[in-house]
Every structure is written in C-alpha cells, then in structure tokens.
PDB file of N, CA, C and O in Angstrom:
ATOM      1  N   UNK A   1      49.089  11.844   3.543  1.00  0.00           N
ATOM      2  CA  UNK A   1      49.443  12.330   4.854  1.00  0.00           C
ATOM      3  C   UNK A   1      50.725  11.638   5.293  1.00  0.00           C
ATOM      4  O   UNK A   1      50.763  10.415   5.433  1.00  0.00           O
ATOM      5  N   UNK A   2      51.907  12.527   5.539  1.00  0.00           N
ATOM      6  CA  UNK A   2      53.147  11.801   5.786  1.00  0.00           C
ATOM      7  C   UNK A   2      53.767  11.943   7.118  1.00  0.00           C
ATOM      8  O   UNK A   2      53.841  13.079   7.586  1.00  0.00           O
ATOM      9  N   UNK A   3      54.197  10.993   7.755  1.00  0.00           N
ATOM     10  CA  UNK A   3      53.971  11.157   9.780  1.00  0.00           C
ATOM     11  C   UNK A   3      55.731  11.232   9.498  1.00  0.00           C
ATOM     12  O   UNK A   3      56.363  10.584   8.664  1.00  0.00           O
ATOM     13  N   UNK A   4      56.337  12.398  10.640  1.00  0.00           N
ATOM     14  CA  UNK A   4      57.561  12.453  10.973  1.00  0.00           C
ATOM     15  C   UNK A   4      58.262  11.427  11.551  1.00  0.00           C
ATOM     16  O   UNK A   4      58.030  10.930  12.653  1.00  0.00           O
ATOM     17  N   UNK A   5      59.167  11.109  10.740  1.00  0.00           N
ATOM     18  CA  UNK A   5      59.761   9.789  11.332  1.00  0.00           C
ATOM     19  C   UNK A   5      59.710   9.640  12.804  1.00  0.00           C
ATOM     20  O   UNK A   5      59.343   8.683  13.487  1.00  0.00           O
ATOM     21  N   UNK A   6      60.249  11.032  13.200  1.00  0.00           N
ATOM     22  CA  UNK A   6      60.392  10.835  14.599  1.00  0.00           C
ATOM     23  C   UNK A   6      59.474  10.746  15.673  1.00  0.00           C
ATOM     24  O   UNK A   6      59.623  10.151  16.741  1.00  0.00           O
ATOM     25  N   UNK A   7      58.166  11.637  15.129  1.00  0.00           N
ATOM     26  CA  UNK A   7      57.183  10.747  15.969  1.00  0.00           C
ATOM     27  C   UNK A   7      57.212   9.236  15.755  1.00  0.00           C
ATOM     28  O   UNK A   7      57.885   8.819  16.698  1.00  0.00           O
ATOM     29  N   UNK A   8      56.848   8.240  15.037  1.00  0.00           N
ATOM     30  CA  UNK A   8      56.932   7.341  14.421  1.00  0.00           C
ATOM     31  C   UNK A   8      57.821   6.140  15.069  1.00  0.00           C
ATOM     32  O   UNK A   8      57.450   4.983  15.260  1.00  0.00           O
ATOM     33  N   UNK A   9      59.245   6.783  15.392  1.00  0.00           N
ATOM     34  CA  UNK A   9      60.553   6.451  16.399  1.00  0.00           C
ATOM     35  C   UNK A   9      59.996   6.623  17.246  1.00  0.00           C
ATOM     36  O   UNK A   9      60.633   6.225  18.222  1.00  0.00           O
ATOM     37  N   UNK A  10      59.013   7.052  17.528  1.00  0.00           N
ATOM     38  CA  UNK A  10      58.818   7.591  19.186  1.00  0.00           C
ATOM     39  C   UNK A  10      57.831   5.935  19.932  1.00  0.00           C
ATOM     40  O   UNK A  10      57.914   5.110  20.842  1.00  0.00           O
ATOM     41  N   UNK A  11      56.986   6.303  18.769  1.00  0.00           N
ATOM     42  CA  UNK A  11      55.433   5.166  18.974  1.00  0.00           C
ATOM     43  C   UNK A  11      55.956   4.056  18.960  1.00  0.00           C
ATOM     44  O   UNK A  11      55.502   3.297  19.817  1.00  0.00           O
ATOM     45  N   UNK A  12      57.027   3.500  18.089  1.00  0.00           N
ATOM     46  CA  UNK A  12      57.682   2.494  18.178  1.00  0.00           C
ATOM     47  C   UNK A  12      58.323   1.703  19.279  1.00  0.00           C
ATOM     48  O   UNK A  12      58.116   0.579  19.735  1.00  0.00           O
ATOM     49  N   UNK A  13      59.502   3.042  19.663  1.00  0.00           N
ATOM     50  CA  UNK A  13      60.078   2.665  21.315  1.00  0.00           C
ATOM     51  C   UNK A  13      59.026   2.595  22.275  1.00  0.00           C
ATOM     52  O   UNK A  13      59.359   1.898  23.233  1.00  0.00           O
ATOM     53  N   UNK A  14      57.622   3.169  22.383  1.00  0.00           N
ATOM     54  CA  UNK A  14      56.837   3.518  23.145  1.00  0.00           C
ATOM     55  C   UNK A  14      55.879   1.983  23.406  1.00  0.00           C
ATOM     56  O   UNK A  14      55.427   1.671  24.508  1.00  0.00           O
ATOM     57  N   UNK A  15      55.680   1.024  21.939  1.00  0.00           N
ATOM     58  CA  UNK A  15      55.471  -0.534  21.700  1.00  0.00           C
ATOM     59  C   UNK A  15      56.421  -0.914  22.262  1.00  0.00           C
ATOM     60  O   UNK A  15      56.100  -1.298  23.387  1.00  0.00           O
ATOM     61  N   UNK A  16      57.727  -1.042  22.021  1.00  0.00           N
ATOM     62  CA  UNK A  16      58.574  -2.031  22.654  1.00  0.00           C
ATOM     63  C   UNK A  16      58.398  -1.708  24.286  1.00  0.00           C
ATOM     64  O   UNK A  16      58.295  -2.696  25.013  1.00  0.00           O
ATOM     65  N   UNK A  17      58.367  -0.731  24.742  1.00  0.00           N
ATOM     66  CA  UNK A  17      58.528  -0.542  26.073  1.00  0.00           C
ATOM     67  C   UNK A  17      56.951  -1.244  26.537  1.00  0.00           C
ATOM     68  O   UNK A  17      56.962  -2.127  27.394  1.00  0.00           O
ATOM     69  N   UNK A  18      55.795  -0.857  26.002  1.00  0.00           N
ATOM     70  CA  UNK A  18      54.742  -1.914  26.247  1.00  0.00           C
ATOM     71  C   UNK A  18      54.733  -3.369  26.508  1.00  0.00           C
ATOM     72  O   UNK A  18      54.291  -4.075  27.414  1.00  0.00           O
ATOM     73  N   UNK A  19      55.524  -3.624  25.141  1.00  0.00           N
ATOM     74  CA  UNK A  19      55.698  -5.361  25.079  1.00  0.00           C
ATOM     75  C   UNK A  19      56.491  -5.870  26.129  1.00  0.00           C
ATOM     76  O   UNK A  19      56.133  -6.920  26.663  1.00  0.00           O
ATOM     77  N   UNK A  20      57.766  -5.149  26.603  1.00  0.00           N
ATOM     78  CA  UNK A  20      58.575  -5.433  27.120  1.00  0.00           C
ATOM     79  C   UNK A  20      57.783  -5.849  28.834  1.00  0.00           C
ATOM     80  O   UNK A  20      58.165  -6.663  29.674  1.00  0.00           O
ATOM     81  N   UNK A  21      56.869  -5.133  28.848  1.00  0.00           N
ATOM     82  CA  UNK A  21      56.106  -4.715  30.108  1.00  0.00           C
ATOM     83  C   UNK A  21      55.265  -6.005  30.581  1.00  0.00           C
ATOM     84  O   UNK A  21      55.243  -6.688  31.605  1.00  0.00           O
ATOM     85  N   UNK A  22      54.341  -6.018  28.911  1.00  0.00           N
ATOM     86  CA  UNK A  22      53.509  -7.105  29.152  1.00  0.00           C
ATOM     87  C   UNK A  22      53.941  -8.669  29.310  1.00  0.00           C
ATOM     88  O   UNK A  22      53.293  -9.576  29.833  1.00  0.00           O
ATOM     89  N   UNK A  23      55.390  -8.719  28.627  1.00  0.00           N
ATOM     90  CA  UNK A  23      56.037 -10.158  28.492  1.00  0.00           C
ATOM     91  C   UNK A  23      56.437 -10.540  30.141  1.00  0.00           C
ATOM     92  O   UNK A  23      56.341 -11.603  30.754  1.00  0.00           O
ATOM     93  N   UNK A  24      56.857  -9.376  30.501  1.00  0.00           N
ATOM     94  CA  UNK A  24      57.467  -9.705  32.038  1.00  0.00           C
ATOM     95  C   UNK A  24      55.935  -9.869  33.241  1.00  0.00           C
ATOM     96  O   UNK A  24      55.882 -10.362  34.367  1.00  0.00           O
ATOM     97  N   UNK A  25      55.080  -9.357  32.566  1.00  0.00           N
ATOM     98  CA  UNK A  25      54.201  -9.660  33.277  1.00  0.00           C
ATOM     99  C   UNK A  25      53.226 -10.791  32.753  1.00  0.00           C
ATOM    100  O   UNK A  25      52.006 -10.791  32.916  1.00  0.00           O
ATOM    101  N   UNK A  26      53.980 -11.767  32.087  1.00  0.00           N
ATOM    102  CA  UNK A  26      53.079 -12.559  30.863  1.00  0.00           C
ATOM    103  C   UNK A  26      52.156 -13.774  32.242  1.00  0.00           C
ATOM    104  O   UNK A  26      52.647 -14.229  33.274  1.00  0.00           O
ATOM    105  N   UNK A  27      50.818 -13.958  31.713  1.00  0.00           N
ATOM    106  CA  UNK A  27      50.493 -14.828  32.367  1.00  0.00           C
ATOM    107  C   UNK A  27      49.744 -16.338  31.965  1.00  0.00           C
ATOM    108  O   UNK A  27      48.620 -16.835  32.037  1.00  0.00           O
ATOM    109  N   UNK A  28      50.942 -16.679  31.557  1.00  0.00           N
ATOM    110  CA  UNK A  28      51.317 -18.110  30.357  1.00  0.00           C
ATOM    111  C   UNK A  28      50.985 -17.939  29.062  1.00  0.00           C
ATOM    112  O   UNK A  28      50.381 -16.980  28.583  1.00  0.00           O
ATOM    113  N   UNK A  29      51.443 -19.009  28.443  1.00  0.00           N
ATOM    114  CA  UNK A  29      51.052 -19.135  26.975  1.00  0.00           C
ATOM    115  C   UNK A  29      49.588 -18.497  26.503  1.00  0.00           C
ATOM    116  O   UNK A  29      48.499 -18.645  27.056  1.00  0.00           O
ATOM    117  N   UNK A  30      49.872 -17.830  25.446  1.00  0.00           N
ATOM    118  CA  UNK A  30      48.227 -17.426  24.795  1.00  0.00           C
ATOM    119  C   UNK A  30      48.306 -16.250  25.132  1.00  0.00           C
ATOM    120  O   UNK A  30      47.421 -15.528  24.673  1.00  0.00           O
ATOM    121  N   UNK A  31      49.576 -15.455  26.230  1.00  0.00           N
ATOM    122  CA  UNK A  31      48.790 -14.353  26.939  1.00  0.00           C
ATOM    123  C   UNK A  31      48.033 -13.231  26.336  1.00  0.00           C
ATOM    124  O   UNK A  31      48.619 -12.752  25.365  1.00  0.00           O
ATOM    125  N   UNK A  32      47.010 -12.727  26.601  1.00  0.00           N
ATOM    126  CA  UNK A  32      46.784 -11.688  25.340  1.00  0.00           C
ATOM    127  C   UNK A  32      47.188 -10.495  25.086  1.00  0.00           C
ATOM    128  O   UNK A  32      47.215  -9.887  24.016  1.00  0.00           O
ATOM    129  N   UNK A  33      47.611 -10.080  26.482  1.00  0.00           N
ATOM    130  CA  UNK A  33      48.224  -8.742  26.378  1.00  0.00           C
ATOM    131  C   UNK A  33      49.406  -8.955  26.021  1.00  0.00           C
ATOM    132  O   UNK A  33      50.011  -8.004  25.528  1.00  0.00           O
ATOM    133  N   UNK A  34      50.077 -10.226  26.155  1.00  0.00           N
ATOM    134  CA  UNK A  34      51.424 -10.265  25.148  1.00  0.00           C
ATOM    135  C   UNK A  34      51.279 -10.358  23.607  1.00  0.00           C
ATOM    136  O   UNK A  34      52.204  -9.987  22.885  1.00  0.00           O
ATOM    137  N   UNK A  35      50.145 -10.843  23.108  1.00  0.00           N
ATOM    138  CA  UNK A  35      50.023 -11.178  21.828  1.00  0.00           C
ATOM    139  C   UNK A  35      49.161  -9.725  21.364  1.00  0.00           C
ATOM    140  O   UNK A  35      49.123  -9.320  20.202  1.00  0.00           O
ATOM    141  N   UNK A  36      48.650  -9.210  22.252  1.00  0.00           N
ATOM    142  CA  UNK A  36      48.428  -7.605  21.904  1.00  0.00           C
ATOM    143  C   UNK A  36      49.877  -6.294  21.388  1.00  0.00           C
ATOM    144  O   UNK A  36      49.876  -5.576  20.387  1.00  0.00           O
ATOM    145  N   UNK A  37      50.966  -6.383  22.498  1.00  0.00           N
ATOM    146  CA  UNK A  37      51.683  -5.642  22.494  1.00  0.00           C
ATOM    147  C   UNK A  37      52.738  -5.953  21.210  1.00  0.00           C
ATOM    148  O   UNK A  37      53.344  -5.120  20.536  1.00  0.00           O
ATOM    149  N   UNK A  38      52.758  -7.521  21.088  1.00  0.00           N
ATOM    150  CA  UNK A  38      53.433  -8.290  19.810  1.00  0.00           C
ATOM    151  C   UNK A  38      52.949  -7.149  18.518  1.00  0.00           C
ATOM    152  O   UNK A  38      53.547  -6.176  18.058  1.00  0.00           O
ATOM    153  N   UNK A  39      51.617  -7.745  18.186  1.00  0.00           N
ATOM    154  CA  UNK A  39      50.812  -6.579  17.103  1.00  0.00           C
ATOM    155  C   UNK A  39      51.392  -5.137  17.181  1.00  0.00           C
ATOM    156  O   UNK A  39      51.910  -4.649  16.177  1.00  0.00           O
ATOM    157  N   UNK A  40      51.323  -4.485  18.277  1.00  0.00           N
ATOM    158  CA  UNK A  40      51.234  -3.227  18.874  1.00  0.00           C
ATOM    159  C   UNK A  40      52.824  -2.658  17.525  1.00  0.00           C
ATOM    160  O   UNK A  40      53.045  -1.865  16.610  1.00  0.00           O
ATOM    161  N   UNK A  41      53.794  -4.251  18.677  1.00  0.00           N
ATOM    162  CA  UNK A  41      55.139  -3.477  17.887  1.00  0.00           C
ATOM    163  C   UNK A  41      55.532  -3.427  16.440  1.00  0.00           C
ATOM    164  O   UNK A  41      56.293  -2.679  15.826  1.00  0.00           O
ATOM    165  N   UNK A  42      54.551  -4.774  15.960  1.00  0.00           N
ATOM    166  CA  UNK A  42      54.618  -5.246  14.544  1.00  0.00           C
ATOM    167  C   UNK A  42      53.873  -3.994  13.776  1.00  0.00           C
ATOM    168  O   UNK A  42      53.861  -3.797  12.561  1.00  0.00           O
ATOM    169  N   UNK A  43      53.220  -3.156  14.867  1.00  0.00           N
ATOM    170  CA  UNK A  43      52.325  -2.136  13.457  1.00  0.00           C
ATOM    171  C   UNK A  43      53.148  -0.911  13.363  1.00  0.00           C
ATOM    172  O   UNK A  43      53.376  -0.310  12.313  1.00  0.00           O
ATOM    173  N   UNK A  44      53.668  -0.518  14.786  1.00  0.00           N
ATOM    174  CA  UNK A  44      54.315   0.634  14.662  1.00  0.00           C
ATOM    175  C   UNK A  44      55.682   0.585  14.082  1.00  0.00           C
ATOM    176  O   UNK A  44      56.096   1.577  13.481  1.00  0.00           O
ATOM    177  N   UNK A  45      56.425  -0.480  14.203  1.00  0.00           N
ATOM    178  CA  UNK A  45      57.236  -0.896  13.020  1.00  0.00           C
ATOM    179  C   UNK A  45      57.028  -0.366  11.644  1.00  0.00           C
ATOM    180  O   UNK A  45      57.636   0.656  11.327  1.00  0.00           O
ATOM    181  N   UNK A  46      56.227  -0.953  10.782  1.00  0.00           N
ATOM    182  CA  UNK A  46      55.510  -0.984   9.541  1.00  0.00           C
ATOM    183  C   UNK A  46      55.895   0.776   9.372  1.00  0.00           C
ATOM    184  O   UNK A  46      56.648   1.255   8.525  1.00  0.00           O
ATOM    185  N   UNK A  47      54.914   1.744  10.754  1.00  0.00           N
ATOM    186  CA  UNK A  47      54.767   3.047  10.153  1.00  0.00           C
ATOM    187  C   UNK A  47      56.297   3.458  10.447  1.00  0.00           C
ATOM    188  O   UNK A  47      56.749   4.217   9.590  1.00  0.00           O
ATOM    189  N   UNK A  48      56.810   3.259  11.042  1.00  0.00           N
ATOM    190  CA  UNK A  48      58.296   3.851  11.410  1.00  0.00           C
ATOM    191  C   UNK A  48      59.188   3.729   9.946  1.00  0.00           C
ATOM    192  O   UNK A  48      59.796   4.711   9.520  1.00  0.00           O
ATOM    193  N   UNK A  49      59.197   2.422   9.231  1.00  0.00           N
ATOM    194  CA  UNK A  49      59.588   1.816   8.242  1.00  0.00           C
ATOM    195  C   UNK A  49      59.498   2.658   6.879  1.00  0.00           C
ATOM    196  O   UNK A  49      60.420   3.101   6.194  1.00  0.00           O
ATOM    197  N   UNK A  50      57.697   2.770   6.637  1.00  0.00           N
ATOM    198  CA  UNK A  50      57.382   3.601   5.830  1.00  0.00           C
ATOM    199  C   UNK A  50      57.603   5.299   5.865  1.00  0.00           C
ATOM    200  O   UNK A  50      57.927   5.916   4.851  1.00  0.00           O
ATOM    201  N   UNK A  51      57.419   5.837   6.946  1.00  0.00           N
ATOM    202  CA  UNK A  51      58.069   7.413   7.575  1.00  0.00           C
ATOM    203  C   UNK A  51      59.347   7.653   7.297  1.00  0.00           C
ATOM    204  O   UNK A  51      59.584   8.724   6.738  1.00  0.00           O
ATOM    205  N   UNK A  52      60.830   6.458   7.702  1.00  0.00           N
ATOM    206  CA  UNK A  52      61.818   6.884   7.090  1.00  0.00           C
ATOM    207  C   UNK A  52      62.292   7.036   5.721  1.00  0.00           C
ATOM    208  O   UNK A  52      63.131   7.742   5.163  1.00  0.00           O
ATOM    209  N   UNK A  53      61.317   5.969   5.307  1.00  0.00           N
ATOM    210  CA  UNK A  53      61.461   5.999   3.429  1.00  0.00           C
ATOM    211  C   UNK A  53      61.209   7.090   3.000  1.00  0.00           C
ATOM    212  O   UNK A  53      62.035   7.855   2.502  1.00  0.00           O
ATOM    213  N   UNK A  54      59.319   7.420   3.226  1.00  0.00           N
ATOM    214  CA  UNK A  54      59.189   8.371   2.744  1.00  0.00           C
ATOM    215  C   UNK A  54      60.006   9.865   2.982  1.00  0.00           C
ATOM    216  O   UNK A  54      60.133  10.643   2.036  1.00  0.00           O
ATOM    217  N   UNK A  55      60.374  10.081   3.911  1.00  0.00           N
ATOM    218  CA  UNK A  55      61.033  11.489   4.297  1.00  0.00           C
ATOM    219  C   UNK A  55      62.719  11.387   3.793  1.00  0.00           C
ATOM    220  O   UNK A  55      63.395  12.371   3.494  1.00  0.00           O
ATOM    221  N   UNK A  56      63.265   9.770   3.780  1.00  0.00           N
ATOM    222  CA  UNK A  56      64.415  10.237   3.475  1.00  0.00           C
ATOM    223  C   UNK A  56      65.451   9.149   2.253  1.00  0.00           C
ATOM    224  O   UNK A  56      66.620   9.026   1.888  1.00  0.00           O
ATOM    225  N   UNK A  57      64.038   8.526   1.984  1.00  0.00           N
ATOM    226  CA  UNK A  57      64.438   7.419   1.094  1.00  0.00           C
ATOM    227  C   UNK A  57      65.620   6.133   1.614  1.00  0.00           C
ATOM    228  O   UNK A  57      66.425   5.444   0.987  1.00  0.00           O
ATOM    229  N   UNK A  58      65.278   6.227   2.936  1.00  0.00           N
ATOM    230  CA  UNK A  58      65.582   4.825   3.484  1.00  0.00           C
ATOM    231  C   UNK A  58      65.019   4.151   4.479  1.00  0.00           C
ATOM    232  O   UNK A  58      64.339   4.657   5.372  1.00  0.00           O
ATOM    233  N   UNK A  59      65.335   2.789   4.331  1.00  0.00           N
ATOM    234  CA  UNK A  59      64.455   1.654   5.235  1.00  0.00           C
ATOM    235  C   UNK A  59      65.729   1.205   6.715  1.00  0.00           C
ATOM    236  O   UNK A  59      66.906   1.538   6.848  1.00  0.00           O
ATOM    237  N   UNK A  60      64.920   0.436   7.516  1.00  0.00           N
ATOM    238  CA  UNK A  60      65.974  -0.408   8.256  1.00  0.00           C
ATOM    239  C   UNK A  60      66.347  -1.703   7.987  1.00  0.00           C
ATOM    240  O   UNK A  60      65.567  -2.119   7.129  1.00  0.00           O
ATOM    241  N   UNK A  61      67.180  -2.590   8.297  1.00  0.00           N
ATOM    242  CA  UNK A  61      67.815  -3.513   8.012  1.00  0.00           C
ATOM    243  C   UNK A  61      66.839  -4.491   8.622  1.00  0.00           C
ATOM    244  O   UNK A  61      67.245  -5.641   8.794  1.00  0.00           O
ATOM    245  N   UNK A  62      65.698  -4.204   8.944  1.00  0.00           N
ATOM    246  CA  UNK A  62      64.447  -5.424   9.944  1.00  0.00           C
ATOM    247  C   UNK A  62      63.375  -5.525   8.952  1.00  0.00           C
ATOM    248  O   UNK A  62      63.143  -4.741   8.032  1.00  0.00           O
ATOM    249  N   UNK A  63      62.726  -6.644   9.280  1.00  0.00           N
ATOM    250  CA  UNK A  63      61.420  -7.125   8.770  1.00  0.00           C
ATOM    251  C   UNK A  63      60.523  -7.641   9.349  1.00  0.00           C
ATOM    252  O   UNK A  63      61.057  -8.429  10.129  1.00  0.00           O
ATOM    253  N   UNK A  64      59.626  -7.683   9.441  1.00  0.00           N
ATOM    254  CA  UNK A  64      57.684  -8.128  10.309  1.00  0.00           C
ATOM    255  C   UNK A  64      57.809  -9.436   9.408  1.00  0.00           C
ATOM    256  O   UNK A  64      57.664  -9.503   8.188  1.00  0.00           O
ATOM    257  N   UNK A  65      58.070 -10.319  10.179  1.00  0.00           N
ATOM    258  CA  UNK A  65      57.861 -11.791   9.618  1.00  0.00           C
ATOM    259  C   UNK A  65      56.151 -12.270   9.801  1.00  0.00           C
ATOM    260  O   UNK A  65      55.559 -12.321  10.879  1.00  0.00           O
ATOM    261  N   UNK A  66      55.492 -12.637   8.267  1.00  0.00           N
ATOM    262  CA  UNK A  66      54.211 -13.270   8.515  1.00  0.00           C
ATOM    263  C   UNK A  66      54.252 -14.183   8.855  1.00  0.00           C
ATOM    264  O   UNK A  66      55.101 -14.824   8.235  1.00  0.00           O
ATOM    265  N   UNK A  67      53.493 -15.053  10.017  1.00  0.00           N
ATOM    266  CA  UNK A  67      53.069 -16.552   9.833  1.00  0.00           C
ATOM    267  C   UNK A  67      53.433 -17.090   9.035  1.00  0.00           C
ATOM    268  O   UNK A  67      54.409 -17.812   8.830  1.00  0.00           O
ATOM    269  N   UNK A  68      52.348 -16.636   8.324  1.00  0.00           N
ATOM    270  CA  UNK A  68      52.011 -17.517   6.467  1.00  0.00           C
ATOM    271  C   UNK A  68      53.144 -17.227   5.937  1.00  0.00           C
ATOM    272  O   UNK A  68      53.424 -18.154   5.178  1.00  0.00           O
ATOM    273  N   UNK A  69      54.055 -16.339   5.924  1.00  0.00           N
ATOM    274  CA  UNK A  69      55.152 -16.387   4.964  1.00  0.00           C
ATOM    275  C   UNK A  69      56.111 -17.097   5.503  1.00  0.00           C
ATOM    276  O   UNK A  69      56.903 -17.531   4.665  1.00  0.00           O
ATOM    277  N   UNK A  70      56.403 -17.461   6.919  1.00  0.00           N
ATOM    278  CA  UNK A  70      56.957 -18.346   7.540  1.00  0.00           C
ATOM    279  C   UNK A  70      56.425 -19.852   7.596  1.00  0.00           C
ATOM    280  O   UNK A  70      57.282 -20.715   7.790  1.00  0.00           O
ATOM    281  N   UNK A  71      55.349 -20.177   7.475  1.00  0.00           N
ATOM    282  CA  UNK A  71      54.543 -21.512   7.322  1.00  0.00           C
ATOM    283  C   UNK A  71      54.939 -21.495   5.796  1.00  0.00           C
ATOM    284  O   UNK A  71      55.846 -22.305   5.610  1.00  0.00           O
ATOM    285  N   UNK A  72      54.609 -20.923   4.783  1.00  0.00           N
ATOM    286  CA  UNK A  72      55.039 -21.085   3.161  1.00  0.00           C
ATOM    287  C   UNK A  72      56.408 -21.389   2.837  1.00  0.00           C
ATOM    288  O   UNK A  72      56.649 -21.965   1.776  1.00  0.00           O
ATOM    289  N   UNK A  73      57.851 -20.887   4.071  1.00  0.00           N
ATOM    290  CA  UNK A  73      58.957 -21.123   4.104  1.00  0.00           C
ATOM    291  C   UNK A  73      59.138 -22.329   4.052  1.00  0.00           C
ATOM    292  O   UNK A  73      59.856 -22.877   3.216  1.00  0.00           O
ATOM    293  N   UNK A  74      58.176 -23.194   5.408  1.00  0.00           N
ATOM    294  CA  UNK A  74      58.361 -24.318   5.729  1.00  0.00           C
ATOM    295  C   UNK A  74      57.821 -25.699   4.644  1.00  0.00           C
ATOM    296  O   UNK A  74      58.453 -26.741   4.473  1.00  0.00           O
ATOM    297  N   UNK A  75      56.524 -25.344   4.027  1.00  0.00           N
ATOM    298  CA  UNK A  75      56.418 -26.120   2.991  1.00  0.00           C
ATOM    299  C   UNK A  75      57.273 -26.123   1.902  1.00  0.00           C
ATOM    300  O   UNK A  75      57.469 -27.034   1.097  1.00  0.00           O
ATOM    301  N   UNK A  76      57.957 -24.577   1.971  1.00  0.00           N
ATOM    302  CA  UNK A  76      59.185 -25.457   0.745  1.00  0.00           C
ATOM    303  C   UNK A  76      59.931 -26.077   1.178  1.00  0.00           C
ATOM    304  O   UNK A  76      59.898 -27.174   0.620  1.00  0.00           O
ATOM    305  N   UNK A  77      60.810 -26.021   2.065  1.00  0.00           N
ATOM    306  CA  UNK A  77      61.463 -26.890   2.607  1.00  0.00           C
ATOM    307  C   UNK A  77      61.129 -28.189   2.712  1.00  0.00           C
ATOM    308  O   UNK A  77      61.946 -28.975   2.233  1.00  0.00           O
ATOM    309  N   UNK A  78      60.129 -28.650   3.220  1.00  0.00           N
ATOM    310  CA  UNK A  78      59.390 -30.023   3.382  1.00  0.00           C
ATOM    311  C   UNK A  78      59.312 -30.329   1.976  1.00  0.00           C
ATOM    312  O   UNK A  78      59.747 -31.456   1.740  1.00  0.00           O
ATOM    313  N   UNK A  79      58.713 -29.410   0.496  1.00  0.00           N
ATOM    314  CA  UNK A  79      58.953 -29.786  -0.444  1.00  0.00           C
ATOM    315  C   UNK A  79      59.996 -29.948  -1.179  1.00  0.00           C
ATOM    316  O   UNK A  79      59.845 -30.455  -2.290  1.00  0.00           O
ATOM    317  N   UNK A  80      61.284 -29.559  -0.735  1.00  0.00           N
ATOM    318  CA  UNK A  80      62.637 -29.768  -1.182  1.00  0.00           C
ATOM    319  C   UNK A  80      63.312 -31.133  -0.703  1.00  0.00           C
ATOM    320  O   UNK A  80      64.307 -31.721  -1.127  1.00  0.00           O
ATOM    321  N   UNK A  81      62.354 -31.453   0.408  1.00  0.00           N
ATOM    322  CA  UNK A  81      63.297 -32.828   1.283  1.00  0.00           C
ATOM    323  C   UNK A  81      62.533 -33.983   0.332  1.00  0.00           C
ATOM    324  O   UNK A  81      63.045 -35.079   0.101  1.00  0.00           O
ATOM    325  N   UNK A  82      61.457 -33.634  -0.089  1.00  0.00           N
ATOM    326  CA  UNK A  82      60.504 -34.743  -0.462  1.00  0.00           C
ATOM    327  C   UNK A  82      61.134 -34.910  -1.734  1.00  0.00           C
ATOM    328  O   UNK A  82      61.653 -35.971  -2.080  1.00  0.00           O
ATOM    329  N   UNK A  83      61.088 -33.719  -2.541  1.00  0.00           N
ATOM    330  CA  UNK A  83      62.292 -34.184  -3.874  1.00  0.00           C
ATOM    331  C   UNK A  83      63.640 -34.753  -3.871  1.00  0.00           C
ATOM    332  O   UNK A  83      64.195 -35.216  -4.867  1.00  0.00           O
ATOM    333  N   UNK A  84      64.128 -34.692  -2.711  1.00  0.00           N
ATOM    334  CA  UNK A  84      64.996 -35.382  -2.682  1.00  0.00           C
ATOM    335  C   UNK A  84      65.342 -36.721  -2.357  1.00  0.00           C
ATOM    336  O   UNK A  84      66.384 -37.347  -2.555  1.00  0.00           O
ATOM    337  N   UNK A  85      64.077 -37.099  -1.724  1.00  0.00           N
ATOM    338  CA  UNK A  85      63.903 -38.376  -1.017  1.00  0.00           C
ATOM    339  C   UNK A  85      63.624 -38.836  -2.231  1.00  0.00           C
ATOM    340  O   UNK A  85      64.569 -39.548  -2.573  1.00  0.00           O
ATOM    341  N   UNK A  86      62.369 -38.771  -3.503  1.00  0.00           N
ATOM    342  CA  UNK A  86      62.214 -38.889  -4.609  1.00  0.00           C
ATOM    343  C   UNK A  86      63.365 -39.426  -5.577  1.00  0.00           C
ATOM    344  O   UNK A  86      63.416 -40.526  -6.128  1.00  0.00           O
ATOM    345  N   UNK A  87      64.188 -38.474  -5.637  1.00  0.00           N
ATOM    346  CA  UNK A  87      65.766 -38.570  -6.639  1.00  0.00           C
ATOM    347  C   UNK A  87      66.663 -39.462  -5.900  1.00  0.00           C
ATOM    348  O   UNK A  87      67.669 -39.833  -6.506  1.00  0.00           O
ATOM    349  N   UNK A  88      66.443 -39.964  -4.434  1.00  0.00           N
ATOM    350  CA  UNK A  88      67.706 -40.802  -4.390  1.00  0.00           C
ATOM    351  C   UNK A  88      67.090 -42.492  -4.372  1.00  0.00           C
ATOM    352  O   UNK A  88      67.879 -43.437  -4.336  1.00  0.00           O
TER     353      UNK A  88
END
C-alpha cells in the first residue's frame, strides 16, 4: 500500500504545526504533550521520507536521530579519548 507523498507532506506539516503548538504551550520539562507531538513529527517524517522514495525515487536531506544511535555516538567518542589518553 503506497500513500501519496502529498498527503504524507500534508500529515507532516500538520505534526509540526502540532508540536509547534504544544512547545509554546509546554508545561516544563517532561512535558508530555511535547514529547507526544516530538514522536508525532518523528513518525510522520519516516512516512513522508518513505512516500517520496517510493513514488519518485528520492529522499530529503533530514534524518530522525535515535537516542541510542546518539548515546552509541557518544561512547565512541569517550572511547576514542580513552585511546588516546592510553597512547600518550
């Protein structure tokens, strides 16, 4: 089942305009409806992403950063300083 990009563009702007909503109305750290609308944009992303590929064999120049692939960034790094502390 293959969704028209442009719906897809649509649901997307339709998340950001959510998030945008909930951040200004954020009510402190943790908020959930900010960490809801976060998801919201991170998913409709994903389908927007996959919709332009599939229909026209291209992506956008953005990426959905994981945690974990951002925490895994950071242990290499920490493991690159440690080898170096090692070698000198």
């Amino acid at each position: 089942m293959s969704i028209d990009p442009r719906v897809a563009l649509q649901s997307l702007a339709a998340a950001l305009e959510e998030h945008l909503a909930a951040a200004s109305a954020r009510r402190g750290d943790g908020d959930p409806a900010v960490e809801a609308a976060f998801f919201a944009v991170a998913d409709a992303f994903e389908v927007y992403d996959d919709a332009l590929y599939e229909a026209y064999g291209e992506v956008t120049p953005l990426q959905v950063i994981d945690e974990e692939d951002d925490d895994d960034e950071r242990d290499d790094v920490d493991d690159e300083e440690d080898l170096e502390l090692l070698q000198d």
